[in-house]
C-alpha positions in Angstrom: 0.0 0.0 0.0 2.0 3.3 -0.6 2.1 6.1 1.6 -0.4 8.5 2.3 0.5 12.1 1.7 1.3 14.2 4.6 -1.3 16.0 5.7 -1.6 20.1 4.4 -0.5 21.5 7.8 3.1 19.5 7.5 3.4 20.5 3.8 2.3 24.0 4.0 5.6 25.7 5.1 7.3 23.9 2.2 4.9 24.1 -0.6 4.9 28.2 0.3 7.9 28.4 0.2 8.3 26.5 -3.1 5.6 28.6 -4.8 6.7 31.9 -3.2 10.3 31.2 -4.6 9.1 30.0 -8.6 6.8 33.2 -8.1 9.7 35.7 -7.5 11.6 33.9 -10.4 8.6 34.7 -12.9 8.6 38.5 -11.7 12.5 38.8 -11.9 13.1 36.9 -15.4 9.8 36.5 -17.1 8.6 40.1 -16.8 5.9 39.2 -15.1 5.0 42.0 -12.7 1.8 41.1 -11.1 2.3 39.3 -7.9 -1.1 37.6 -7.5 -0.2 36.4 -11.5 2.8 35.5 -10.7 1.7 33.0 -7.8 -0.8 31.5 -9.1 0.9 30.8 -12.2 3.7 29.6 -10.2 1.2 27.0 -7.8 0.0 25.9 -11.3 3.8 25.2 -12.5 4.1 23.3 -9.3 0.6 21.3 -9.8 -0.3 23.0 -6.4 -3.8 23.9 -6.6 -5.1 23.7 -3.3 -4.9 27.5 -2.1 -4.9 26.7 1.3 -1.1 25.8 1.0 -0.2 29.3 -1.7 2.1 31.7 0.6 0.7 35.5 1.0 1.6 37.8 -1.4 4.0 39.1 1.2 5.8 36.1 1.0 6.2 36.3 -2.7 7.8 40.0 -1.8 10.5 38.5 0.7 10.9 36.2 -1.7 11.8 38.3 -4.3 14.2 40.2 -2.3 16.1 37.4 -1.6 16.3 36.5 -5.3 17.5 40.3 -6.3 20.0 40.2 -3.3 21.1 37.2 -4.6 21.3 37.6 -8.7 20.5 41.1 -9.0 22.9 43.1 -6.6 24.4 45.5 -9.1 22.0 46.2 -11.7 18.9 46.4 -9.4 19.3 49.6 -7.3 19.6 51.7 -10.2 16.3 50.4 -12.0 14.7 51.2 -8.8 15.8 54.8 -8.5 15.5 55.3 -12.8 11.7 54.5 -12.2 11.1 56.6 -9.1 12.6 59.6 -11.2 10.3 58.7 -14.0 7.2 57.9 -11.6 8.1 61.7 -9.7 7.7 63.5 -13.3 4.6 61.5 -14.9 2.9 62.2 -11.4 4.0 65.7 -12.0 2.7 65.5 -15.5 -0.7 64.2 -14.4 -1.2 66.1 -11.1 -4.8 67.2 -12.3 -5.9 63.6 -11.4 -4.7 62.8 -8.0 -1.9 60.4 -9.0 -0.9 57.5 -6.2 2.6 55.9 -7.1 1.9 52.0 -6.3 3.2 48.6 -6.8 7.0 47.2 -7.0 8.4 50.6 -7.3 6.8 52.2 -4.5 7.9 49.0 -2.2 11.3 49.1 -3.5 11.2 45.9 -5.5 11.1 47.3 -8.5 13.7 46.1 -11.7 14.2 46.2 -15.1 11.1 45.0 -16.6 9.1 46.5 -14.0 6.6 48.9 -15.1 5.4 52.6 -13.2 2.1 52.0 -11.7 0.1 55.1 -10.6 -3.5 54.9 -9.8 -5.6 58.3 -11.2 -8.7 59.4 -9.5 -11.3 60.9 -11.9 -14.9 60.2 -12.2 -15.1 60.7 -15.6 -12.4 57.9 -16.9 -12.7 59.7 -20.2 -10.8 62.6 -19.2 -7.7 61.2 -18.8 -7.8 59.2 -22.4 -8.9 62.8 -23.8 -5.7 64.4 -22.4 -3.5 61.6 -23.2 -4.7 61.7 -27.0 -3.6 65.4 -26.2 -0.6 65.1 -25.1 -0.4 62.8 -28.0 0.7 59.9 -26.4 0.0 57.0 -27.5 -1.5 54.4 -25.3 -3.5 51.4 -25.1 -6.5 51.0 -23.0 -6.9 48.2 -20.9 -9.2 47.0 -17.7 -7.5 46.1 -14.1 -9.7 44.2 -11.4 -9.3 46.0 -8.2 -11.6 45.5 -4.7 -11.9 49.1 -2.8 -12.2 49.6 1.0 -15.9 49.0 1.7 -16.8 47.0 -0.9 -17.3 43.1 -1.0 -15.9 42.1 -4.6 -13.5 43.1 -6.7 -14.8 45.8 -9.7 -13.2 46.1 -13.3 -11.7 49.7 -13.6 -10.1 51.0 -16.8 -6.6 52.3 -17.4 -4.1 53.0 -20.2 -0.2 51.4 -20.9 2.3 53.1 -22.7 6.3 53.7 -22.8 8.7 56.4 -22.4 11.9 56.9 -22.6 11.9 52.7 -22.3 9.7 52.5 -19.1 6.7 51.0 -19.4 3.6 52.9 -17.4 0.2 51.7 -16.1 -2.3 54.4 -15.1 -5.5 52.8 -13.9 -8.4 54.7 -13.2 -10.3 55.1 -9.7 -13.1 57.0 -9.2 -12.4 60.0 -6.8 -13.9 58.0 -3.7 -11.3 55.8 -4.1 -8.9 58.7 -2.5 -11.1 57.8 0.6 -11.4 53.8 -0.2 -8.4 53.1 -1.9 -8.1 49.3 -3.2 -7.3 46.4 -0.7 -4.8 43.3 -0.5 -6.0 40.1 -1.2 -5.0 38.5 1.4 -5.9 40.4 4.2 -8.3 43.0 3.3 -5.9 46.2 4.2 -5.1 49.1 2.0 -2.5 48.6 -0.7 0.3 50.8 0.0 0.3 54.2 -1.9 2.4 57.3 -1.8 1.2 60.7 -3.1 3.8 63.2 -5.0 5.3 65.1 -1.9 5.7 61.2 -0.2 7.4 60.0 -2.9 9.7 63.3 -3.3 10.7 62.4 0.6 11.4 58.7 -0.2 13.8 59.9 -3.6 15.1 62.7 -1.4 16.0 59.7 1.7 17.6 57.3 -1.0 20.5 58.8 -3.2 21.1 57.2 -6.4 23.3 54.2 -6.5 27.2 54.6 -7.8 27.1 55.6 -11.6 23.4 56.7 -11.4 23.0 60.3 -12.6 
């Protein structure tokens, strides 16, 4: 008779672990840069589909640190401080609609292939295609599934992506509520973290560029 599986409370530490570690790989090499993505396609990889035993998407985070500390030393500092310059001036740029700098490059875990998110807050979502088409840049429009503070499910907001100077941008927009009720973590329910212009001019001002960074 072969041996029963272990039971999910003595294989959860390692199949986190496992999943939390193939997820940071995706993010770091396979420019992948959404972290809920990134784990579940890593638990599917793994053939771990019982969710009960996927790490948090904090874990994923420590995980990839560890992998950046580990193959991404050199390089990594100075794609982190590139798109915190570039996140300052777009939110500069787009200051009529409350920009929120979010995501990898807020936390610090930002590299090469990561992309600038800012959340906008506008109740008319049109306005800020009208004065991108102004600006004439040229984006493309696409949906992102957020839950807000208050609210029991997620809800399907629109945005835009676009490059410049080679850094990819993702503007997604929130009605102007959402300043009050910003969106949530999966995991736990709490608000995602989000800086506002004048925060993230404190965090550039706090964190030099790295050695042969202008």
């Amino acid at each position: 008779m072969p041996p029963s599986s272990p039971p999910p409370s003595r294989r959860a530490p390692r199949e986190r672990l496992l999943i939390a570690q193939e997820a940071a790989r995706l993010i770091a090499e396979s420019g992948i840069h959404d972290f809920e993505h990134a784990r579940r396609k890593a638990a599917s990889k793994l053939g771990i589909h019982e969710e009960a035993l996927w790490p948090r998407l904090a874990d994923v985070e420590q995980a990839l640190r560890e992998h950046q500390r580990l193959f991404a030393a050199t390089e990594q500092p100075g794609a982190l401080h590139q798109r915190r310059e570039s996140a300052m001036q777009a939110m500069q740029f787009l200051h009529a609609f409350q920009p929120r700098l979010v995501g990898a490059v807020l936390t610090g875990l930002a590299g090469e292939n990561s992309p600038v998110n800012l959340q906008l807050h506008c109740d008319d979502a049109d306005a800020v295609q009208h004065f991108l088409h102004e600006q004439r840049i040229p984006a493309e429009a696409r949906t992102w599934a957020l839950q807000l503070a208050g609210h029991a499910s997620r809800q399907h907001f629109p945005g835009w992506e676009f490059a410049a100077d080679g850094i990819a941008f993702e503007l997604v927009v929130l009605p102007e509520d959402a300043l009050r009720q910003p969106p949530v973590s999966p995991d736990d329910g709490k608000p995602l973290p989000r800086a506002t212009l004048a925060q993230l001019k404190l965090l550039l001002a706090a964190s030099p560029p790295p050695a042969g960074v202008a």
